[in-house]
MIPAKE-250304 format. One record per residue: residue number from 1; residue in three letters; x, y, z of N, C-alpha, C in turn. Coordinates in steps of 0.2 Angstrom, whole numbers, plus 5000, padded with zeros to 4 digits. Atoms other than C-alpha are relative to their C-alpha. Example, Ala and Ser with C-alpha at 12.3 -4.5 7.8 and 13.67 -1.06 7.14 Angstrom:
2
> n,res,n_X,n_Y,n_Z,ca_X,ca_Y,ca_Z,c_X,c_Y,c_Z
> 1,ALA,5004,4994,5000,5062,4978,5039,5004,5006,5000
> 2,SER,4996,4994,4999,5068,4995,5036,4996,5005,5003
% end
This chain:
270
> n,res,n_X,n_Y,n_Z,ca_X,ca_Y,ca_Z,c_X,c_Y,c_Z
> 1,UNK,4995,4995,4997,4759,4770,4557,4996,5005,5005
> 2,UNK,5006,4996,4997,4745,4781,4563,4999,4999,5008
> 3,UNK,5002,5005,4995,4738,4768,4574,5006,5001,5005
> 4,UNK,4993,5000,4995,4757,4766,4582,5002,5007,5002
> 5,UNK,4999,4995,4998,4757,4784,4585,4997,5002,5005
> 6,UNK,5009,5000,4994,4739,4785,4596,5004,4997,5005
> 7,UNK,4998,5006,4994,4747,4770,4606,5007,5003,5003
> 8,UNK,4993,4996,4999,4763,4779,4607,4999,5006,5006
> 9,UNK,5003,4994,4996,4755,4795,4615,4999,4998,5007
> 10,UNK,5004,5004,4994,4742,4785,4626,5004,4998,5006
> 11,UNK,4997,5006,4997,4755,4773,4633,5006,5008,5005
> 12,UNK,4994,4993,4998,4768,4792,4637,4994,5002,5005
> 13,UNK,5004,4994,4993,4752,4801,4647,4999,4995,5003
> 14,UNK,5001,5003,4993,4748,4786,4657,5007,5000,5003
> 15,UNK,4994,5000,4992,4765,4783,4664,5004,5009,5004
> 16,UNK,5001,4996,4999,4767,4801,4664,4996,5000,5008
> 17,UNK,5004,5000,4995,4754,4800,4677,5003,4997,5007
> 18,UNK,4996,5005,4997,4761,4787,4686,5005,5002,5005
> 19,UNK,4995,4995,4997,4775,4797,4689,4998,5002,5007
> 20,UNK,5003,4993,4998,4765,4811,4696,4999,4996,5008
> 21,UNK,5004,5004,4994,4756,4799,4710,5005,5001,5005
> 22,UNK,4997,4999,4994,4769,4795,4720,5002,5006,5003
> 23,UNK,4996,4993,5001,4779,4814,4719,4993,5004,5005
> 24,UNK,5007,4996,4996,4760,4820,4728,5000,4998,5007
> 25,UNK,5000,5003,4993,4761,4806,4740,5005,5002,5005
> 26,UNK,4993,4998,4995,4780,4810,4745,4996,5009,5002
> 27,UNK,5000,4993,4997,4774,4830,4746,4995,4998,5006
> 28,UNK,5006,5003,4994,4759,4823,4758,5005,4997,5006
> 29,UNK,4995,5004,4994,4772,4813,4768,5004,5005,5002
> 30,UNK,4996,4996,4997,4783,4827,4770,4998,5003,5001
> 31,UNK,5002,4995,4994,4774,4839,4776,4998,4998,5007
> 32,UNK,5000,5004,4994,4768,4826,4789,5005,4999,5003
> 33,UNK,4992,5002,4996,4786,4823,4794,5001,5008,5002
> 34,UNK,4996,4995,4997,4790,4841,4795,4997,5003,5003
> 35,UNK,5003,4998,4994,4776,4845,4804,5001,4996,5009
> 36,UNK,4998,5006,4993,4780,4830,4817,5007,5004,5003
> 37,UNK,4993,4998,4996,4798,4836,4817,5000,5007,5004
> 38,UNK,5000,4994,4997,4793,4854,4821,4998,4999,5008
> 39,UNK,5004,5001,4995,4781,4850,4835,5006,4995,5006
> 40,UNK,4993,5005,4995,4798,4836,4842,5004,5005,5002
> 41,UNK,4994,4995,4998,4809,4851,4840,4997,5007,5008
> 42,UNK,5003,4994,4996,4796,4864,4851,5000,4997,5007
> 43,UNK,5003,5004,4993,4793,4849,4864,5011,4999,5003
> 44,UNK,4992,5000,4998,4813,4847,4866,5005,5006,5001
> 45,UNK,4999,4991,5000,4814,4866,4868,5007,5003,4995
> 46,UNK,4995,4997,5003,4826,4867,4855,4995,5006,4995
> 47,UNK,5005,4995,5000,4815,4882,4850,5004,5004,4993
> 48,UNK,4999,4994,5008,4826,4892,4838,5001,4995,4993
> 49,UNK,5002,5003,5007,4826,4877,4826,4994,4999,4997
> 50,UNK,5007,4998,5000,4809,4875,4827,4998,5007,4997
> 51,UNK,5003,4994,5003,4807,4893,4823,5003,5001,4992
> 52,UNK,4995,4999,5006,4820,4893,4808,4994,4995,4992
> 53,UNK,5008,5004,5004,4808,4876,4801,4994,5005,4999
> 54,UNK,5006,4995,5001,4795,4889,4802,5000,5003,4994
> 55,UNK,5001,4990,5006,4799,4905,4792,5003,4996,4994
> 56,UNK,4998,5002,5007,4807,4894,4779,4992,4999,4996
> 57,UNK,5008,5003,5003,4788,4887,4775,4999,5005,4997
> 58,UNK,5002,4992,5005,4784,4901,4761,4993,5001,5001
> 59,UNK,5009,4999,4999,4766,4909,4762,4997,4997,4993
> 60,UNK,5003,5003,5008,4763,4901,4744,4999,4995,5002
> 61,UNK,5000,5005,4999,4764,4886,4753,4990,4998,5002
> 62,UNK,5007,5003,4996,4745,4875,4755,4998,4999,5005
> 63,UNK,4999,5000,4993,4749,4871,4770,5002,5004,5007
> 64,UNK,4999,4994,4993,4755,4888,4778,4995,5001,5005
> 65,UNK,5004,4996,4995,4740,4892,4786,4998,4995,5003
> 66,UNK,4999,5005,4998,4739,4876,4795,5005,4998,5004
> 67,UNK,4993,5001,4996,4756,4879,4802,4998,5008,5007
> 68,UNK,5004,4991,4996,4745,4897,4812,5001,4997,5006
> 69,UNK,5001,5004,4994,4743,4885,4827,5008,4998,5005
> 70,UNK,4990,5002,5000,4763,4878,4827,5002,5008,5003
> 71,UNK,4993,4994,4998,4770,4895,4825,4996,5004,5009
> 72,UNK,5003,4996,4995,4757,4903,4841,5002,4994,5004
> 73,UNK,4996,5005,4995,4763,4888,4852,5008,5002,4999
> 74,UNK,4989,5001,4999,4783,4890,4847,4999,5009,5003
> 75,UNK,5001,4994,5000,4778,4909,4850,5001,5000,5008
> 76,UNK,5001,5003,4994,4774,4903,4868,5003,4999,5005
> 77,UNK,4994,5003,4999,4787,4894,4870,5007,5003,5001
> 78,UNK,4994,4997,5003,4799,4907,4865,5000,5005,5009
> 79,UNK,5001,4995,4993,4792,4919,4879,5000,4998,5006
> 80,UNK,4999,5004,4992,4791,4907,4892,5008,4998,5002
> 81,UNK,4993,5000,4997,4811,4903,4889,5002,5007,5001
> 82,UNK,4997,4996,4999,4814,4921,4888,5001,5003,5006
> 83,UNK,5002,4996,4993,4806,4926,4904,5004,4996,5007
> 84,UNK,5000,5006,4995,4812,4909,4913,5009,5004,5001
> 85,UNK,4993,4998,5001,4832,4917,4907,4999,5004,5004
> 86,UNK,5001,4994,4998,4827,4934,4913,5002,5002,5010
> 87,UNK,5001,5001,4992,4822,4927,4930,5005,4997,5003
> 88,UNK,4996,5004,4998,4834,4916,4933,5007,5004,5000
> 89,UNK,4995,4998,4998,4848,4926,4930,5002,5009,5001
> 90,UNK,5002,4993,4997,4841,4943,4937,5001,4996,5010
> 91,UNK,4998,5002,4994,4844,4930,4953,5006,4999,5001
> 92,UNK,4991,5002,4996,4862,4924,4952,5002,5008,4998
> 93,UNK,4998,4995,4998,4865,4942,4950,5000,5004,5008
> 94,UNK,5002,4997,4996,4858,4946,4964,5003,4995,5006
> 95,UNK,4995,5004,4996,4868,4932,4972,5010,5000,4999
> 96,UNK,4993,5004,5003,4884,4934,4963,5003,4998,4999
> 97,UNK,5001,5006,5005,4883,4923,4952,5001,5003,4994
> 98,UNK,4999,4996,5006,4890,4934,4937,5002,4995,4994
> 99,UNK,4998,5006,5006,4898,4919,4929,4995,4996,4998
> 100,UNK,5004,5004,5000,4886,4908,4931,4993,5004,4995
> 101,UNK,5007,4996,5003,4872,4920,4924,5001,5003,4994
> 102,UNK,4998,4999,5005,4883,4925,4911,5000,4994,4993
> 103,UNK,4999,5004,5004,4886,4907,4904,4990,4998,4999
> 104,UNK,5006,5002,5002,4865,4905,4907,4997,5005,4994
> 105,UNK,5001,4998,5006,4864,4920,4893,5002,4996,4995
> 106,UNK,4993,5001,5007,4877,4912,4882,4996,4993,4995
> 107,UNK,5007,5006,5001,4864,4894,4883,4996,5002,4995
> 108,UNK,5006,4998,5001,4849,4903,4881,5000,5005,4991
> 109,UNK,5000,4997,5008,4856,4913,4865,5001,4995,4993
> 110,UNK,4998,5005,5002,4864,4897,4858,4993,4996,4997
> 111,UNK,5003,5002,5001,4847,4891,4857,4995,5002,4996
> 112,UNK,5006,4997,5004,4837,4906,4851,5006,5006,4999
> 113,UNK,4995,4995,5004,4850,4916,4841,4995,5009,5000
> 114,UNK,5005,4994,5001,4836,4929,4835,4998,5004,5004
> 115,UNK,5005,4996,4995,4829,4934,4851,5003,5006,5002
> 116,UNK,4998,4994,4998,4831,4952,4852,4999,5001,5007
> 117,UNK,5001,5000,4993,4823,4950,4870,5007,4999,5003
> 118,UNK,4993,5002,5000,4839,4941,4874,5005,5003,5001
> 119,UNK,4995,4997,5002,4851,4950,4868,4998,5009,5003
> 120,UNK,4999,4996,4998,4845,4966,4875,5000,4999,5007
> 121,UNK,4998,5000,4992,4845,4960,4892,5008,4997,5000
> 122,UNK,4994,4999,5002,4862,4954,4888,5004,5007,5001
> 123,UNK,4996,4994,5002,4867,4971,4884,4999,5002,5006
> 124,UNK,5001,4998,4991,4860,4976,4902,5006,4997,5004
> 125,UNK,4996,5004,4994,4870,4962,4912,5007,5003,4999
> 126,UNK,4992,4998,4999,4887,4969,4905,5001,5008,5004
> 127,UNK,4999,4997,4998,4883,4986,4908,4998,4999,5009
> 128,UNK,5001,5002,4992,4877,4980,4928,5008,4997,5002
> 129,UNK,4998,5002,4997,4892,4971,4928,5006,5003,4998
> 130,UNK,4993,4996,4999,4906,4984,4922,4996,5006,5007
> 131,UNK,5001,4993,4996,4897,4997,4933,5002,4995,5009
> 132,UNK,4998,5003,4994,4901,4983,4947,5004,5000,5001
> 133,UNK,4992,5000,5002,4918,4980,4942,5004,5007,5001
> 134,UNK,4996,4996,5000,4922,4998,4942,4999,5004,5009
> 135,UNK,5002,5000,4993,4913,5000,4960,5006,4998,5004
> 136,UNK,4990,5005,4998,4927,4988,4965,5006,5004,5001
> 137,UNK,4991,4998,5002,4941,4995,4957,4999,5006,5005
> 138,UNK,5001,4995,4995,4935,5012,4967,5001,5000,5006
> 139,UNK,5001,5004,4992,4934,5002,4984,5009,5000,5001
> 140,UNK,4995,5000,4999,4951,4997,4980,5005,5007,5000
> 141,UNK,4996,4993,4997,4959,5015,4977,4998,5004,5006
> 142,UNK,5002,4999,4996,4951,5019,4990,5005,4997,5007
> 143,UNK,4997,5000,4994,4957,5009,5003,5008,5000,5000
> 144,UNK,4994,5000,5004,4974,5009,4993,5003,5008,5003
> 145,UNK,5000,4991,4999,4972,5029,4996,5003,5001,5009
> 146,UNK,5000,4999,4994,4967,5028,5013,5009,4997,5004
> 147,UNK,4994,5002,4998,4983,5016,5017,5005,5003,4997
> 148,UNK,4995,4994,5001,4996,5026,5009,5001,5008,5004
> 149,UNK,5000,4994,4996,4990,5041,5019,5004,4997,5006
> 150,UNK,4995,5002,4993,4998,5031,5035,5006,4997,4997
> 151,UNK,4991,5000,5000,5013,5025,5026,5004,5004,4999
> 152,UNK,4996,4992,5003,5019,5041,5018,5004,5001,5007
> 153,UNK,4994,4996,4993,5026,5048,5037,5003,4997,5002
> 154,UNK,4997,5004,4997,5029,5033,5042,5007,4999,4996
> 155,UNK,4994,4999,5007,5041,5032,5026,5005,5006,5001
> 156,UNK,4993,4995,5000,5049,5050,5028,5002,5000,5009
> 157,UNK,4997,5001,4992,5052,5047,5048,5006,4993,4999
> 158,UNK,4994,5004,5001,5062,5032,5043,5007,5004,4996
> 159,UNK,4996,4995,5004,5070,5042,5032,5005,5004,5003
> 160,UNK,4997,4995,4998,5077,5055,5042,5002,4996,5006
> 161,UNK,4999,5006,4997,5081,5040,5055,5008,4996,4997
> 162,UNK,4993,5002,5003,5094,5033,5042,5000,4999,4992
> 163,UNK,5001,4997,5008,5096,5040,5024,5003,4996,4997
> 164,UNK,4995,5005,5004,5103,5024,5016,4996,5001,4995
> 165,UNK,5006,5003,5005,5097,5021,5000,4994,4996,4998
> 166,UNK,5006,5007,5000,5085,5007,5002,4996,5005,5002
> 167,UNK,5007,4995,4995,5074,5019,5013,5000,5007,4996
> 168,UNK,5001,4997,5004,5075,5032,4999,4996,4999,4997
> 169,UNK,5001,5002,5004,5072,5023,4987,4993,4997,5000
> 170,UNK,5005,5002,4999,5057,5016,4994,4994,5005,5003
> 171,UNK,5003,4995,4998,5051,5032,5000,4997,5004,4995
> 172,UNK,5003,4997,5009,5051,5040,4980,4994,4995,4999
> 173,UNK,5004,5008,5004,5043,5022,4976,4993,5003,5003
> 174,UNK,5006,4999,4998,5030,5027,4989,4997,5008,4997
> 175,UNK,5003,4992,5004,5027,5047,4982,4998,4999,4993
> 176,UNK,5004,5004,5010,5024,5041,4964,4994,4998,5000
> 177,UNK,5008,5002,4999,5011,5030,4969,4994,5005,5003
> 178,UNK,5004,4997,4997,5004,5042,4981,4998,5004,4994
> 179,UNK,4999,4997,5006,5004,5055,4967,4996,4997,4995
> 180,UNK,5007,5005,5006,4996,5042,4952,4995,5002,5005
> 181,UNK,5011,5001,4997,4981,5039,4965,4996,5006,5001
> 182,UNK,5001,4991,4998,4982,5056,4971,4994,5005,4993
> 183,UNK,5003,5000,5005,4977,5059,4953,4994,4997,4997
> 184,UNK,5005,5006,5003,4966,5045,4948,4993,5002,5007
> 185,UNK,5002,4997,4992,4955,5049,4967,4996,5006,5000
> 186,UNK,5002,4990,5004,4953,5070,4960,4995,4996,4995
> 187,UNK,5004,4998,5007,4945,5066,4943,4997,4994,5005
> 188,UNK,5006,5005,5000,4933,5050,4951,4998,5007,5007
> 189,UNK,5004,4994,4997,4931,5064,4963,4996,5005,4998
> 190,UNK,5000,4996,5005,4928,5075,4953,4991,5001,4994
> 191,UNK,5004,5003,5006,4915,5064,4940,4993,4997,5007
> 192,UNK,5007,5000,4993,4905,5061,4960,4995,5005,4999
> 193,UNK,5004,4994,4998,4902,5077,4963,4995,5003,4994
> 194,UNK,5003,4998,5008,4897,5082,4945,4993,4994,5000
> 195,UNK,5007,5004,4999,4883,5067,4946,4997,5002,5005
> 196,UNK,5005,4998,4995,4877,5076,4962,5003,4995,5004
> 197,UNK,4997,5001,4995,4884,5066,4975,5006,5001,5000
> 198,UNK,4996,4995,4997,4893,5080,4984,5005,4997,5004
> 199,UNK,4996,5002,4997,4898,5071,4998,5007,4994,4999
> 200,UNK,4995,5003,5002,4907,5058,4992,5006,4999,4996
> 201,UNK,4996,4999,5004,4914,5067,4977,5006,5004,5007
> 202,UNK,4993,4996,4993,4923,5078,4994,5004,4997,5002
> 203,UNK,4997,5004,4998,4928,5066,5000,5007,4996,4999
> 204,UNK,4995,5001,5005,4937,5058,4987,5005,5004,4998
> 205,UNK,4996,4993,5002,4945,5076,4981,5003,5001,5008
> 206,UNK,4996,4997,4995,4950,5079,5000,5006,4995,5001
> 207,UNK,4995,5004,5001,4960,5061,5001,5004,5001,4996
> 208,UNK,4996,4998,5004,4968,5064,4986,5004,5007,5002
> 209,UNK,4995,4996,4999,4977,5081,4994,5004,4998,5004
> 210,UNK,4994,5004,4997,4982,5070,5007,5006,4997,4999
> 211,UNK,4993,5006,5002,4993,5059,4997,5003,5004,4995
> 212,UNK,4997,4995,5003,4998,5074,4987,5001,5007,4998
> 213,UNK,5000,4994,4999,5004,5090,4987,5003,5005,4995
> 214,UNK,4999,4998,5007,5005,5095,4969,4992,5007,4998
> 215,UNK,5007,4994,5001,4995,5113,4966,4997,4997,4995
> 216,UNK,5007,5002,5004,4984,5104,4952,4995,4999,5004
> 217,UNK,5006,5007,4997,4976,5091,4962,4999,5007,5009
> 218,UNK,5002,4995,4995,4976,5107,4979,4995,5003,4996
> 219,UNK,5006,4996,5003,4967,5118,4966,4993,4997,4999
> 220,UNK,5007,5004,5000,4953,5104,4963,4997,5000,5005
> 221,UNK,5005,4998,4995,4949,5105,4980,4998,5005,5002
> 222,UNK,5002,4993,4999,4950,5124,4983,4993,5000,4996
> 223,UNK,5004,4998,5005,4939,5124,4967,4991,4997,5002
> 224,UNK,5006,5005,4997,4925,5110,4973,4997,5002,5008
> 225,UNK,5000,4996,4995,4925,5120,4990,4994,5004,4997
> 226,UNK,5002,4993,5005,4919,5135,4980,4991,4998,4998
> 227,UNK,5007,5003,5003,4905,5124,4971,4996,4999,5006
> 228,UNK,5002,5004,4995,4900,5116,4986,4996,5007,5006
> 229,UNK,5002,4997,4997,4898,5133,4995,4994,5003,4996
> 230,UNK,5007,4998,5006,4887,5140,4979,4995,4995,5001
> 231,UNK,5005,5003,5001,4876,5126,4980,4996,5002,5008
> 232,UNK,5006,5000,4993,4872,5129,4999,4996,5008,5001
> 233,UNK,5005,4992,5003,4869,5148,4992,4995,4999,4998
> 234,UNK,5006,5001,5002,4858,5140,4980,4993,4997,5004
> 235,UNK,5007,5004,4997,4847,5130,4992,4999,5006,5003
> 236,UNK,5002,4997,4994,4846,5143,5005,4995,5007,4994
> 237,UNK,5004,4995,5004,4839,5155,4989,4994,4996,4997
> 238,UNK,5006,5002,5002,4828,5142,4984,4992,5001,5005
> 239,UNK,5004,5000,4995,4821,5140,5001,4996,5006,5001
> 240,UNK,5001,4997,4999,4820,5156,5004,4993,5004,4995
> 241,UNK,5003,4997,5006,4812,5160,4988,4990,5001,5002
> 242,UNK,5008,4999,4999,4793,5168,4990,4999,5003,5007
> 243,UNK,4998,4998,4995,4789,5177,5005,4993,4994,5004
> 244,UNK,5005,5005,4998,4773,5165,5005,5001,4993,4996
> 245,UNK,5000,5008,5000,4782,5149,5001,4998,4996,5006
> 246,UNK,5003,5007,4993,4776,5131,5010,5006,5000,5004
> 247,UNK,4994,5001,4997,4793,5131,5016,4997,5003,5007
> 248,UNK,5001,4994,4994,4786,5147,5029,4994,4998,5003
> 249,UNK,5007,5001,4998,4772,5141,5032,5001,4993,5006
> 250,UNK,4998,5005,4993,4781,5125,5043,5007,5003,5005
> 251,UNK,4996,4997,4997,4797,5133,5047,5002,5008,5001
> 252,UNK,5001,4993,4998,4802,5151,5054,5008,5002,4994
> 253,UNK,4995,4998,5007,4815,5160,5039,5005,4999,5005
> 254,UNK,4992,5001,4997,4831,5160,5055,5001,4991,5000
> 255,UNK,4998,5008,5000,4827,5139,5055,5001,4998,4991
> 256,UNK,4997,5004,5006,4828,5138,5036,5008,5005,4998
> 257,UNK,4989,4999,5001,4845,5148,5035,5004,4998,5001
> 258,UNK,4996,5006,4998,4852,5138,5047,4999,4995,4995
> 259,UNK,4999,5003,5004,4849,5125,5038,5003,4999,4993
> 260,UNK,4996,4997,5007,4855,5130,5021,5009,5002,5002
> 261,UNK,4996,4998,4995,4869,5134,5033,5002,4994,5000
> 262,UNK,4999,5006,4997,4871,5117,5037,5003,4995,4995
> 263,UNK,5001,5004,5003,4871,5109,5022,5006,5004,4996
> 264,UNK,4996,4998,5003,4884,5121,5015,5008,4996,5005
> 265,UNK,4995,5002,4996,4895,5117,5031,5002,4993,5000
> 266,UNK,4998,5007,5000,4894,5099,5031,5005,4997,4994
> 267,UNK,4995,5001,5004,4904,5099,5014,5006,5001,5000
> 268,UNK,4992,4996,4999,4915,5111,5018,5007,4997,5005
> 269,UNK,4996,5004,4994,4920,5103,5035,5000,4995,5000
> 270,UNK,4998,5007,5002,4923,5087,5027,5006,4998,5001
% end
């Protein structure tokens, strides 16, 4: 019984063993497969799967530190497609190629999810491409602006020509609109001037009393007037300022008041 006990044991550890051998082999074989697969995935620029295989491998791992090589190549890899995006679609920008450069983000994330590089230039293209969008729309009230200032009289001269209702009715249609833009015109004029260009916020605030004649939108120009003359105060006290500024030293103090003069007028006489 004894004896059938020893052999009993004996016969349990060796296959035991047995077991083990191949289980070492397969971990051997598998880390060769998924070093091969990484190294396929980096060379087929699928890049964010490749990174993903990466950070899964644990630092407990025997192997991790023999994967140092791998990861500074996908590293590489990563910056050379960020920069290739970057460049690529800082050009269809710059051709007007918004869609196109849009969908070469949408690519390039699809493939590296992670990339904060990425995704912060992302965040750029939309603000470049609402701030173009809204340049546009401007353009549009603009010459929307401008052309209602020639139909409006032409609109009340019909008017008084033959007062049917059709040619009323068309004539309200046209004061309403002018009025809205009149509106809309002021405050982007408004939001100009305030960012420091003067001239075009004037400009804007001047067209707008042409298409309407509502004391709000009059008082924003009287009021921008006002500002517009303060500042050519300011210049002409800044210049002035010192009796031994460099200002005096190239021009004579009656050519810098002119001047300050100048810069007040040019607003004003807009």
């Amino acid at each position: 019984m004894k004896h059938y006990l020893i052999s009993f044991l004996l016969i349990s550890f060796f296959t035991a063993c047995k077991l083990l051998e191949p289980s070492e082999k397969a971990t051997i074989i598998s880390e060769k497969q998924r070093e091969q697969q990484i190294k396929q995935l980096i060379a087929n620029q699928q890049l964010g799967n490749a990174q993903d295989a990466l950070i899964a491998i644990q630092a407990n791992n025997p192997k991790y530190s023999e994967y140092a090589k791998l990861r500074k190549t996908l590293q590489v890899s990563i910056s050379q497609m960020e920069q290739k995006t970057i460049d690529d679609t800082a050009q269809m920008i710059r051709d007007d190629q918004w869609i196109k450069a849009l969908d070469t983000f949408n690519s390039a994330l699809e493939n590296l999810p992670k990339s904060t590089v990425l995704k912060d230039q992302l965040v750029e293209f939309y603000r470049l491409r609402n701030s173009k969008a809204a340049a546009l729309q401007n353009q549009l009230l603009i010459i929307r602006g401008e052309s209602l200032t020639k139909m409006l009289p032409i609109y009340q001269q019909l008017v008084t020509l033959s007062a049917n209702q059709e040619s009323i009715m068309k004539l309200d249609s046209i004061k309403q609109e002018s009025h809205l833009l009149a509106n809309q015109l002021s405050q982007l004029g408004i939001k100009k001037f305030n960012s420091g260009n003067l001239a075009e916020g004037n400009s804007l605030i001047k067209l707008s009393t042409q298409l309407s004649n509502d004391p709000e939108i009059q008082n924003i120009y009287t009021t921008q007037l006002h500002r517009q003359i303060e500042h050519g105060e300011t210049v002409l006290n800044f210049l002035t300022r010192g009796f031994h500024s460099w200002w005096l030293r190239i021009f004579s103090h009656s050519q810098i008041i002119k001047y300050a003069a100048h810069i007040t007028s040019k607003f004003v006489n807009r």
